[in-house]
N, C-alpha and C positions, 0 to 999 in steps of 0.2 A: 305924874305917872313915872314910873321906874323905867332908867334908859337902861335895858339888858342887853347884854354883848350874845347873843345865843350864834349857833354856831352857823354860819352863812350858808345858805343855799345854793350850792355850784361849787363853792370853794374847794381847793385841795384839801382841807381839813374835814370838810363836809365828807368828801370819796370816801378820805381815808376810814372815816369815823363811821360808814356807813359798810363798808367792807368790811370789818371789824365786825361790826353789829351782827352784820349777816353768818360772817365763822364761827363768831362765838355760838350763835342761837346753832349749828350745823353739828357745832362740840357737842352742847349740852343736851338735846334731843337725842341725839346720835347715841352721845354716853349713857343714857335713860334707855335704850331704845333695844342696843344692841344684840343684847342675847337671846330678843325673843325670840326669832327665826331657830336658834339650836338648840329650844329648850329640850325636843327630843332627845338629841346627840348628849347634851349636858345629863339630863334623867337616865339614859342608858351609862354614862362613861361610870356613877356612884351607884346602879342597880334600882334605881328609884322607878314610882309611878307616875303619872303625869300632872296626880293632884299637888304631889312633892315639888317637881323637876320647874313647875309653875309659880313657883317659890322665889325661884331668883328672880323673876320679873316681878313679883307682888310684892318684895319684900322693898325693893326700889323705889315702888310707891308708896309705899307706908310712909317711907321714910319723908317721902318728897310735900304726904297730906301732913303729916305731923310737924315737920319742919312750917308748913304753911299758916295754921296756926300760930305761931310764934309770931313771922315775918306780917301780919294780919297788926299788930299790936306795935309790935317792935321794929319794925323799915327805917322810920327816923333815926335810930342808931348806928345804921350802918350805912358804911360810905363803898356808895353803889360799884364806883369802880373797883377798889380792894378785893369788896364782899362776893362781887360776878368771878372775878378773876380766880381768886380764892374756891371756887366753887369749882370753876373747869378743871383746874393743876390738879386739885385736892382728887375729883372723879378722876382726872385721866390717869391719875397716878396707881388709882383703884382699880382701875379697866384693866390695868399691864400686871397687878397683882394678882388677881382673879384668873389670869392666864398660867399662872404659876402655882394659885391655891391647890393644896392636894387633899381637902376635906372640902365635902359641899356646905358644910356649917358654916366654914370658913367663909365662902362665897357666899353666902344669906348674910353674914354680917357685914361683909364689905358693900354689898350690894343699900342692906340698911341707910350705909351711912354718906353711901352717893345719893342716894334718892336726899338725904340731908342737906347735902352739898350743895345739890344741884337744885333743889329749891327756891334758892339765893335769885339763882338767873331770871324767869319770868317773871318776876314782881319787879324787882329792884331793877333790871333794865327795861322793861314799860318806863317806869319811874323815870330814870335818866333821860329819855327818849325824852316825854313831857315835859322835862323839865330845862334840854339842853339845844335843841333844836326851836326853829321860827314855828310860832303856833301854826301858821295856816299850812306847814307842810309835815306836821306830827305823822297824820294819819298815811303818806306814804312812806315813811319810819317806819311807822309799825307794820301797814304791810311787807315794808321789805323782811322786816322778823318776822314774820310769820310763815313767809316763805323759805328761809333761812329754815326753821323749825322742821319744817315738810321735806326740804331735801335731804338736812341732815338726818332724821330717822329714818327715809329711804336709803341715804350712799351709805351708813353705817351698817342698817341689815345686810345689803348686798355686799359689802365686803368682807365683813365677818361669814357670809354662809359662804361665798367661792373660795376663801381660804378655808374655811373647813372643809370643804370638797378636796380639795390638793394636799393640803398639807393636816389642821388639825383645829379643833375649836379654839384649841389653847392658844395658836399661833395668829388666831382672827384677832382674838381680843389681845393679844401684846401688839400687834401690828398697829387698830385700828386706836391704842390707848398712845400711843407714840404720835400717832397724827395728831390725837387730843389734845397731848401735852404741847404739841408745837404750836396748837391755836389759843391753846391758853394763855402761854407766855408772850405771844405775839399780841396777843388780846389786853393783856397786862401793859405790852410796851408802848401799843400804837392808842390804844381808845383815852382820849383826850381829858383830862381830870375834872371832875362836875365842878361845875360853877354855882350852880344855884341849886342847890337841895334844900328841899323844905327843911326846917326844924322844925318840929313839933313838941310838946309832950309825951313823954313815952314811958311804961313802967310798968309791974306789977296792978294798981288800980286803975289805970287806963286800958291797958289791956284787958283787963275782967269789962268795963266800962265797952271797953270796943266790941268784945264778943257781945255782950246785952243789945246791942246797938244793933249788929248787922242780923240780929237771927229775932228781934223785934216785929220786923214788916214780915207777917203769915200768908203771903201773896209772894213773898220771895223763898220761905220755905220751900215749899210746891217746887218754885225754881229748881231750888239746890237738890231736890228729889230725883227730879229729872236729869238733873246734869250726872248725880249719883249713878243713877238706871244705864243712861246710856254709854257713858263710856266703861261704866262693868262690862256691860255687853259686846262693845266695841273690841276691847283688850281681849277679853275672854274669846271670841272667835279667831282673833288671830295669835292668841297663844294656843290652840290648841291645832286650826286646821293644819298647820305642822306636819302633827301626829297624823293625820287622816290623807296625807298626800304623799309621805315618804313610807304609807305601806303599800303593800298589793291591794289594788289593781292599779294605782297609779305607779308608785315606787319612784317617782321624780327626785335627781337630784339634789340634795341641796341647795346648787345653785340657784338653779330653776324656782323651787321656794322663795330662793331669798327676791328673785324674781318677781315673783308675785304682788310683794309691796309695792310695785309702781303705781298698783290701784289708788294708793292714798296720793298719787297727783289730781284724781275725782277730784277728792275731799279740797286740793289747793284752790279750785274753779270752784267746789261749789258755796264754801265758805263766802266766797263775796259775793257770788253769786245770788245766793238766799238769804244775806246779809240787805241788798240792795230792796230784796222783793220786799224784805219784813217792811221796811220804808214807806213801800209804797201800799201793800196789803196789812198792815198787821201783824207784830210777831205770833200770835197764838194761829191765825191760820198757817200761816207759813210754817210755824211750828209742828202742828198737825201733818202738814206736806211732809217735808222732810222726816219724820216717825213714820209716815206712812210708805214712802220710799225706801228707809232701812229695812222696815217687818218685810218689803217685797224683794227685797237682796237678801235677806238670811233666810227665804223660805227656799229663794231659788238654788243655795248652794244643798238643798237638801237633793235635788236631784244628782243622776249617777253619772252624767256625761262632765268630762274635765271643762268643756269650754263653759258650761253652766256653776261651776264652782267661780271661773274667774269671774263670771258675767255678775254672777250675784255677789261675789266680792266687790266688784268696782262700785255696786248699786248701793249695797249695805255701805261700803267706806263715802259713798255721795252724799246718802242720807245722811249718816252718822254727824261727819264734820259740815254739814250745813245746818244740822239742826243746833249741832253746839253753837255756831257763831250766831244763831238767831238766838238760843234763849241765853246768852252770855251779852248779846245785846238789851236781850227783856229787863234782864237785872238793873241796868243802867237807866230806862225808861219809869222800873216801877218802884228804885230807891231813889229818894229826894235827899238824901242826905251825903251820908261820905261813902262816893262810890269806891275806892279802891278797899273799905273796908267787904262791903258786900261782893264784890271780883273776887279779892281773896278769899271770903269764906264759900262763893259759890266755885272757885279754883281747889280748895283742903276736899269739898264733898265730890269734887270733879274724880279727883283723884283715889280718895277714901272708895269711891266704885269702882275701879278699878284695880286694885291690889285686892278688895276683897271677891267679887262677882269674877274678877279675873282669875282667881284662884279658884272658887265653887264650881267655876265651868269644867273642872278637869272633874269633880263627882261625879256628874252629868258624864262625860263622854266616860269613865271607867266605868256605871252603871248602864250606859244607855247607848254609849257608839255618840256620834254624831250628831244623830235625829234628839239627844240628850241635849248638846248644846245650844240646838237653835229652839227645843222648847223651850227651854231655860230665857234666853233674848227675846225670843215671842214674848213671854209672859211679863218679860219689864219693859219691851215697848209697848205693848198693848193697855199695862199700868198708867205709863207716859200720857198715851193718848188720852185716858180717862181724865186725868190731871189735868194734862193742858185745855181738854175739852170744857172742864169746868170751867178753870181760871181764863178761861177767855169767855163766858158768858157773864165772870165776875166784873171782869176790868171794863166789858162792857155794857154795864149793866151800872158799874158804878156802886157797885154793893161790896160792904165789909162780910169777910168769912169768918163765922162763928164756932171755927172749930178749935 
């Protein structure tokens, strides 16, 4: 058996490498995350609508699903520490640009090519994680990233919207791209150089070979459908409710807004929380649970009282991110093969719904107010539900889909 030196449990190098982990995931989230809270203020400063102004958050994920495909194929080439690092410097250097840009074209393309960047980071440190740390304590590694992930998309919305309150959008994002830059190089200096990365094969026919591979099992499509649905709809409510709370009759702040994100601490509890239940109930009913918690959080923000916006915000962001960590767990249950291929391509369709349903939602509220966007999330959870509804009579039932 192979004597590997992985990197000790308790040790100072462990803290270190474990702080690290956690800034980086705080950068990169952060740096994906940041402008959604202003997309208003961003839409108004270029004269834009809100289907436009939703641009700069979707075009971030294009970049992040398309980049994902790649890294699906091609991970073994790249050396996880360089490649992560390389990702933050490269976005934070983008976030301080983007405060400077003076065409919003400009800012669609900058935004492009961090969503590229920063694609690098969830794949390739999973990877590291797996492959650098003692097995049996992987899995509170990774929770710590994932927590890492959650605060940083909160502390970055809220500092970018209170400095846009005081001072200006432009001065949120050079501020909060300065922070970036200083967790990136810290990130580069301190995270400990891999030791054991796989080599694989990797190429042009492996990669065609990979894609046939992971999109093969039609029991995982369904998956990747679901994971499409629901974070379109996830992103898309909270790039628009923005718009719907900085006018009359609310007229709230910025701050306050940016406020608002602290709902997605739900999402931190309910992720393992409906992680543990699928364990012991099944993920297709738990799956069902949590779709059915979201539809009752986005129907509640339809009401006119502010405290019911928040209430159904905290319910939708509960539902939303417990139902991803259940069907992101299903993936792993119902591929026998190479799971980090189907992660990744159930991660590209994660995100492919979101840059595009995240954008659509802004039709919706310019044709229809509101009551537009949560029709719009009604109709792809209630899709979901069908789906999951199926494929869990399949799995147990033990029967092939013929479709």
């Amino acid at each position: 058996m192979e004597n590997r030196e992985y990197i000790k449990t308790g040790s100072q190098v462990y803290w270190r490498t474990l702080f690290i982990i956690f800034l980086g995931s705080m950068a990169a989230f952060g740096a994906e995350y940041c402008v959604q809270p202003i997309i208003p203020v961003i839409a108004s400063s270029f004269g834009l609508n809100a289907v436009q102004g939703s641009l700069a958050v979707s075009l971030g994920l294009v970049g992040m699903s398309a980049a994902m495909l790649l890294i699906v194929g091609l991970a073994p080439r790249f050396d996880r520490k360089l490649a992560t690092a390389v990702g933050l410097i490269g976005a934070a250097i983008l976030t301080i640009m983007i405060g400077f840009s003076g065409s919003f074209e400009a800012i669609l393309g900058m935004r492009l090519i961090q969503g590229l960047l920063l694609a690098a980071f969830p794949s390739l440190i999973i990877a590291y994680i797996n492959e650098e740390f003692e097995p049996f304590n992987v899995g509170t590694v990774i929770g710590i990233y994932i927590s890492g992930t959650t605060v940083g998309g909160l502390f970055g919305r809220l500092v970018v919207s209170a400095i846009t309150d005081f001072v200006s959008w432009r001065m949120g994002l050079i501020v909060i791209g300065i922070l970036y830059l200083a967790v990136g190089i810290a990130f580069f200096m301190l995270l400990p150089k891999p030791k054991y990365q796989r080599q694989r094969q990797s190429g042009g026919l492996q990669l065609i070979k990979t894609f046939h591979t992971a999109l093969a099992n039609k029991k995982l499509l369904w998956i990747y459908l679901v994971a499409f649905l629901i974070m379109g709809s996830f992103v898309a409510v909270f790039n628009f409710i923005s718009y719907v709370l900085l006018a009359p009759p609310y007229s709230l702040s910025q701050t306050v807004v940016g406020l608002l994100f602290v709902v997605y601490l739900f999402g931190t509890f309910s992720s393992t929380y409906m992680g543990r239940l699928s364990d012991q109930h099944g993920n297709g009913r738990v799956l069902i649970l949590g779709l059915l918690i979201m539809l009752t959080g986005g129907l509640l923000t339809l009401l006119q009282p502010l405290v019911f916006k928040f209430i159904g915000l905290a319910i939708f962001t509960f539902g939303m991110l417990g139902s991803h960590s259940v069907a992101c767990g299903w993936v792993g249950k119902l591929n026998h093969g190479d799971k980090a291929q189907s992660s990744s391509m159930y991660m590209f369709f994660y995100y492919a719904g979101a840059s595009s349903l995240g954008t659509l939602g802004g039709v919706f509220l310019e044709s229809y107010g509101w009551s537009g966007v949560i029709g719009m999330v009604a109709a792809a959870v209630i899709i979901c539900l069908l789906v999951v509804v199926r494929l869990e009579l399949a799995v147990s039932q033990h029967l092939l889909w013929h479709h």
